[in-house]
C-alpha positions, 0 to 999 in steps of 0.5 A: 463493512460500512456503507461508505466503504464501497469496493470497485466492482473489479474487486469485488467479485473474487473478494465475494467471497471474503467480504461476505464471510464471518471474520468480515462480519465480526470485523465490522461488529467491532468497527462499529463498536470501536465507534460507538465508543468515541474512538478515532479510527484512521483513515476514513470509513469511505477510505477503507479501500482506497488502494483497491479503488485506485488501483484496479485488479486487472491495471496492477503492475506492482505491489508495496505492502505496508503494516497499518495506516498511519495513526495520526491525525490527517495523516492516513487516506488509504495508501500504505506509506502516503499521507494527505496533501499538506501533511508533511511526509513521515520517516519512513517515507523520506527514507523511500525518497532517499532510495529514489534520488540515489537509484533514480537520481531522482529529486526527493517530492515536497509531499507525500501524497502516493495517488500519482503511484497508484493510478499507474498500476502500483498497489499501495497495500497497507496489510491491516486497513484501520487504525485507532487514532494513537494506537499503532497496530492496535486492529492487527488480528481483528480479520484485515489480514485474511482479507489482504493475504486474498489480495495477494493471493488474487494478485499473484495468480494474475496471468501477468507479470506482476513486481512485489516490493517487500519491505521488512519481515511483516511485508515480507510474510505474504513472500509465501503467496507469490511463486517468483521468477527464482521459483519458476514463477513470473513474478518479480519479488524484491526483498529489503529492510523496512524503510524506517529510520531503524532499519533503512540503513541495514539494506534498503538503501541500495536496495535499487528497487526503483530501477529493477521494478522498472527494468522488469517491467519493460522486460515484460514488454509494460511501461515503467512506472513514473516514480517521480511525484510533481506538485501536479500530481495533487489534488487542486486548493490545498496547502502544502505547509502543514 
């Protein structure tokens, strides 16, 4: 990939294999192409990773998988459902802050920037990592989803306990890499409606993902996750009325 793209080195060794293959050579050749054409492409190459960077493979607790990143401007950094500080947070997420306060009692955040999440072990997985700018699922098929079905694969043969949080039939998919607890596996998986504005409604609310994440994982003798998301948790000298 790109030079800027850097991986941490947690990952990269049994992604070896998969950052050196073919289909990631040609997904490079039409990144690069897709550039050289003048087309915006979201999120920012040395952001390609940043879920991964964030959230090393032996620290992952918890796993959301999204679709693509965002493809507004200033909008996507790398996690799926999160947006950069200032940037007011998109449908779908509210609706996730809905779920928190009626599961957590929890005050909905006044921003949608996740890190706080990712830095305590929750996978922020978008399954296809670029965009175009305006062009929803316009890189879906290039190759990024055979990269990330090998993050769930490496996830899901973890020794350790690990919740996968499935939200809609898209994230659903990757259901078959993970053995779970019902299947006499250990993992945790947690299956809802997608949280945008045209599905929430039909079981995500009430899922209480939130507080069954958290139950498991203090089963399993872990911490739970802080869900909450303090102006704290963001990064110093930005505004937060965009």
């Amino acid at each position: 990939m790109d030079d800027r793209a850097k991986l941490d080195h947690n990952w990269q060794e049994p992604l070896a294999d998969q950052l050196s293959s073919d289909y990631m050579a040609n997904l490079q050749e039409f990144l690069t192409r897709e550039k050289a054409m003048g087309k915006s492409i979201f999120p920012e190459s040395h952001q390609y990773y940043r879920a991964l960077n964030l959230t090393p493979l032996d620290q992952v607790r918890v796993v959301i998988l999204g679709q693509d990143p965002y493809h507004g401007p200033d909008q996507a950094h790398g996690l799926c459902f999160s947006v950069q500080p200032g940037v007011r947070p998109p449908p779908s997420l509210v609706n996730i802050y809905k779920e928190l306060e009626r599961d957590l009692g929890m005050p909905r955040p006044a921003h949608g920037f996740l890190e706080h999440w990712a830095e305590q072990g929750v996978l922020l997985l978008n399954s296809v990592l670029t965009v175009e700018m305006g062009r929803a699922a316009s890189h879906r098929g290039k190759g990024w989803e055979q990269f990330t079905d090998a993050i769930v694969r490496l996830v899901a043969a973890k020794p350790e306990p690990v919740v996968f949080l499935l939200w809609g039939s898209y994230a659903q998919k990757k259901a078959a890499f993970v053995k779970s607890v019902e299947q006499g596996g250990r993992h945790l998986v947690l299956q809802a409606p997608h949280p945008s504005p045209l599905s929430a409604r039909h079981g995500f609310f009430g899922c209480r993902h939130f507080s069954k994440t958290n139950a498991f994982l203090e089963q399993n003798g872990m911490a739970p996750i802080d869900w909450s998301l303090p102006v704290a948790s963001l990064p110093m000298n930005v505004y937060w009325d965009k």
